[in-house]
C-alpha positions as CSV (number, residue, x, y, z in Angstrom):
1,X,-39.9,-1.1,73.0
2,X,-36.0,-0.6,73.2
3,X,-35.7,-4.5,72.3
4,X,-37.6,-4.2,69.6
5,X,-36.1,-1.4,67.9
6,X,-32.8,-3.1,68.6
7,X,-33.8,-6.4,67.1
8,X,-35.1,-3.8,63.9
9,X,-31.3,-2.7,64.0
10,X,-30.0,-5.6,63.7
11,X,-32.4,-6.9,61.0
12,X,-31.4,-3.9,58.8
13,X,-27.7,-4.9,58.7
14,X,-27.9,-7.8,58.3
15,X,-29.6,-7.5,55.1
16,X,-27.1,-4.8,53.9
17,X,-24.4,-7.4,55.0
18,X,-25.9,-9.9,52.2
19,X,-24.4,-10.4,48.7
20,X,-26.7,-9.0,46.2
21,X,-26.4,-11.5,44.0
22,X,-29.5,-11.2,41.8
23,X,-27.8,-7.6,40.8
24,X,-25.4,-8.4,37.7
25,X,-21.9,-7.0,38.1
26,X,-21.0,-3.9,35.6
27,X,-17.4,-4.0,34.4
28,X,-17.0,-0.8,32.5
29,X,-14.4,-1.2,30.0
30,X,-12.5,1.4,27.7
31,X,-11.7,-1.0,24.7
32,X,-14.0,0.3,21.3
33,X,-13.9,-1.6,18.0
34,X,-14.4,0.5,14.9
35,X,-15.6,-1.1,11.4
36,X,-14.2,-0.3,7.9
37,X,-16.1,-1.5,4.7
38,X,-13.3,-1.8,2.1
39,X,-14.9,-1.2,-1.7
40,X,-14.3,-3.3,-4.4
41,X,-11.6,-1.2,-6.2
42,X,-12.7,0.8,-9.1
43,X,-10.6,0.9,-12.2
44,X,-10.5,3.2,-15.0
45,X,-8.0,1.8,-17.8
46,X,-7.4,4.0,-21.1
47,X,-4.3,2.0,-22.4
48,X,-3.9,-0.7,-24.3
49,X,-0.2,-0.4,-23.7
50,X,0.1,-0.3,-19.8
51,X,-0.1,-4.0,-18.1
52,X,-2.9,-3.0,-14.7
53,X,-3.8,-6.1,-13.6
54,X,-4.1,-6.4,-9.4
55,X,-5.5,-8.9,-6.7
56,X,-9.1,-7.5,-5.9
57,X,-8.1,-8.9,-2.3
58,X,-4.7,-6.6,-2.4
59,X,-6.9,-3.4,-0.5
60,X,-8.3,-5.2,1.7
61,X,-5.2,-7.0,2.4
62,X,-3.3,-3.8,3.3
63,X,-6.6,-2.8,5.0
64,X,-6.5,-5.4,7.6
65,X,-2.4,-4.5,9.1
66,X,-2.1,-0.6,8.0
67,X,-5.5,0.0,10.3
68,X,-2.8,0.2,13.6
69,X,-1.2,3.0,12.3
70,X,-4.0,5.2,12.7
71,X,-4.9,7.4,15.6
72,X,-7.7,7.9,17.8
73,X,-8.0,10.6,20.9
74,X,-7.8,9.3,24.7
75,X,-9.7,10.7,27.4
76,X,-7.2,13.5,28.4
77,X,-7.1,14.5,24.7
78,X,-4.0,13.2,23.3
79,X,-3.6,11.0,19.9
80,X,-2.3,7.8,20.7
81,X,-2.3,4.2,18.5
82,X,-5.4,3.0,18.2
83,X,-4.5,-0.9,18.8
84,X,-3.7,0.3,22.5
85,X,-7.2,0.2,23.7
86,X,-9.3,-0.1,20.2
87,X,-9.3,-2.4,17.4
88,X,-11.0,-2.0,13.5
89,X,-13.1,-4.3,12.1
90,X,-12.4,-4.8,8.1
91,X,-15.0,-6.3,5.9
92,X,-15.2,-6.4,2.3
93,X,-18.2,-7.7,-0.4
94,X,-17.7,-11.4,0.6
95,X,-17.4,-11.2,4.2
96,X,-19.7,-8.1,5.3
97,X,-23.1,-9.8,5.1
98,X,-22.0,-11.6,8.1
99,X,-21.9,-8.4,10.1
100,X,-24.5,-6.3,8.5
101,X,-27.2,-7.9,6.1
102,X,-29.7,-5.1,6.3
103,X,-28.6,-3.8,3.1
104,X,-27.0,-3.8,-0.5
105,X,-23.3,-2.5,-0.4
106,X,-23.5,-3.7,-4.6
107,X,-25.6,-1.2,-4.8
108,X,-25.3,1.8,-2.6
109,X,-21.8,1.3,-0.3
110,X,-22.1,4.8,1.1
111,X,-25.7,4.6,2.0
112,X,-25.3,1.5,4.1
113,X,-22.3,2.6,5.8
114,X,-24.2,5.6,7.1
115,X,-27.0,3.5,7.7
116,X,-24.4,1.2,9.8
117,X,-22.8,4.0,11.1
118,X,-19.5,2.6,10.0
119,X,-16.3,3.6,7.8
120,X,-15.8,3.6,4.0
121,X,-12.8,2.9,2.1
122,X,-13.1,3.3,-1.8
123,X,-10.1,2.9,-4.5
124,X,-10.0,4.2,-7.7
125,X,-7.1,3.1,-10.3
126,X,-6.6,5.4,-13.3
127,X,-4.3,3.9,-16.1
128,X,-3.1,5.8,-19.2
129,X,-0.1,6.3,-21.6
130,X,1.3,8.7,-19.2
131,X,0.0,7.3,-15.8
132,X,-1.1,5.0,-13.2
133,X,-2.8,6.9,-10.7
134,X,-4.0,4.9,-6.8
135,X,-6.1,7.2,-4.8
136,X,-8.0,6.1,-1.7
137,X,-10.6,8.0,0.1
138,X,-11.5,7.0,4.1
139,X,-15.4,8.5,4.8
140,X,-16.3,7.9,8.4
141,X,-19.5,7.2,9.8
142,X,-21.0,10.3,8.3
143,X,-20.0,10.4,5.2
144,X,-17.0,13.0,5.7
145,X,-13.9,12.4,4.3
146,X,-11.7,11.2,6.8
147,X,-8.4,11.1,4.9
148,X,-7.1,9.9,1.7
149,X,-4.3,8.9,-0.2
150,X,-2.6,9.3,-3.6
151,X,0.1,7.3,-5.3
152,X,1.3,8.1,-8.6
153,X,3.7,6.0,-10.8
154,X,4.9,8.0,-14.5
155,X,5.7,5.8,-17.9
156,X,8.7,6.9,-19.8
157,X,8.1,8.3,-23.3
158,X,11.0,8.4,-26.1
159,X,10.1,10.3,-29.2
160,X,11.9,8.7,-32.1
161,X,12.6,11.3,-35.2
162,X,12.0,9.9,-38.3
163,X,13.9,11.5,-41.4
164,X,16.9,9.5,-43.1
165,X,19.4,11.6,-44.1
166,X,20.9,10.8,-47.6
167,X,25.2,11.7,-48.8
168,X,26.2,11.0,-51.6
169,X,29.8,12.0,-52.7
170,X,30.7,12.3,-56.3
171,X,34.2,12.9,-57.6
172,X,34.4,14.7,-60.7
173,X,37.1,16.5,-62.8
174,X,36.2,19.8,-61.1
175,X,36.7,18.0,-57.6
176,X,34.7,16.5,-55.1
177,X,31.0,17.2,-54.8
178,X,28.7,16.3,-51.5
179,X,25.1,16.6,-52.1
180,X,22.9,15.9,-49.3
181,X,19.4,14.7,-49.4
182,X,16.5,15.2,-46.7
183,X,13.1,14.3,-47.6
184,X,10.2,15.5,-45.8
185,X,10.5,14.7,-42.3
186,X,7.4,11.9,-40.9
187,X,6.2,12.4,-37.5
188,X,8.1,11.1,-34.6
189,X,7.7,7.3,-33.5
190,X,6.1,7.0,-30.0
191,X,8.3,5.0,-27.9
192,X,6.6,3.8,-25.0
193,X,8.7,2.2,-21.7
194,X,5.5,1.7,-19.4
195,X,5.0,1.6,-15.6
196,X,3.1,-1.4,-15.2
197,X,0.5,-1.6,-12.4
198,X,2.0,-3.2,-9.0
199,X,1.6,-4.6,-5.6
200,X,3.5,-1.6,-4.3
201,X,1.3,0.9,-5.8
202,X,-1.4,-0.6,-3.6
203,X,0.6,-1.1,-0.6
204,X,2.1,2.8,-0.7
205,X,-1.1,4.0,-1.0
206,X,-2.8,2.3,1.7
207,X,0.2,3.1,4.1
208,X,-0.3,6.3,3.6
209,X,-3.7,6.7,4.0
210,X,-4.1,5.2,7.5
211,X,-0.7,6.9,8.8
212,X,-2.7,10.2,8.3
213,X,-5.5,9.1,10.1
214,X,-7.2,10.8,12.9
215,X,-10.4,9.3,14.8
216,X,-12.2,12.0,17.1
């Protein structure tokens, strides 16, 4: 009996000794990748004065390289880059159907970034007389505002008065006369030196908007 519960011994460790190798290895790993949808930018022009012409590419361009200024929270609570351990994923109209083709961002961009539990980025250009206007708006996964960013640029306006002072001098045997004559005065000529719509405007505003970043 003692042999054989020996021989069981031995049996047992042996077979705890063996490599498991039908059990697949877990490597845990820290690294996360986020995903940002960048909007096709969304211009509202009232002036026929201002020049506000831009690359549709120029957000997403900025997209792609200001990402790593953002910040995301490590394990012991503390804001750090997020390129240390995380990287973002930028798509735009062309390229997200690759990733996601469950639904129509033409259509509904907000809904299918909730529905892809992912980040939105939307731009909106307002041009007048006065103004050019870049604001950018970050919504994360659900559809809270994450951050945004404003970049203004102002045109300069010179009034020009219009009323044309007349003098005429006589000379007479009395003396010297001046008479003066001002018509009615015409409304002011509207000289405008604009601020044209630049790469800049697009780049500051990005910059800023992922600098203020903050990923829970």
């Amino acid at each position: 009996m003692l042999k054989f519960i020996l021989v069981g011994l031995n049996l047992i460790n042996a077979a705890y000794a063996e490599p498991q190798s039908d059990i697949p290895e877990i490597v845990v790993e820290a690294h996360k990748d986020y995903e940002v949808y960048v909007a096709p930018i969304v211009m509202s022009i009232h002036s026929d004065q201002v020049e506000a012409v831009i690359s549709e590419k120029s957000v997403f361009g900025y997209t792609s390289s200001h990402w790593r200024n953002a910040k995301v929270k490590n394990d012991r609570g503390i804001w750090e880059s997020i390129n240390i351990d995380n990287s973002v994923k930028v798509y735009d109209k062309d390229t997200i159907k690759y990733a996601w083709d469950n639904c129509n961002y033409n259509r509904d961009a907000k809904e299918c970034a909730f529905k892809n539990n992912h980040m939105l980025l939307e731009t909106y250009i307002t041009v007048d007389d006065h103004q050019i206007v870049v604001n950018m708006q970050l919504f994360g996964p659900d559809m809270v505002l994450l951050n945004q960013s404003t970049y203004t640029s102002q045109s300069k306006i010179n009034w020009i008065r219009q009323q044309e002072t007349t003098v005429i001098q006589q000379q007479g045997m009395m003396g010297s006369q001046t008479m003066i004559h001002k018509p009615k005065e015409e409304l002011p000529l509207k000289w405008l030196i604009p601020t044209n719509l630049m790469n800049k405007h697009i780049h500051q505003a990005s910059l800023g908007l992922w600098i203020g970043v903050r990923i829970d």
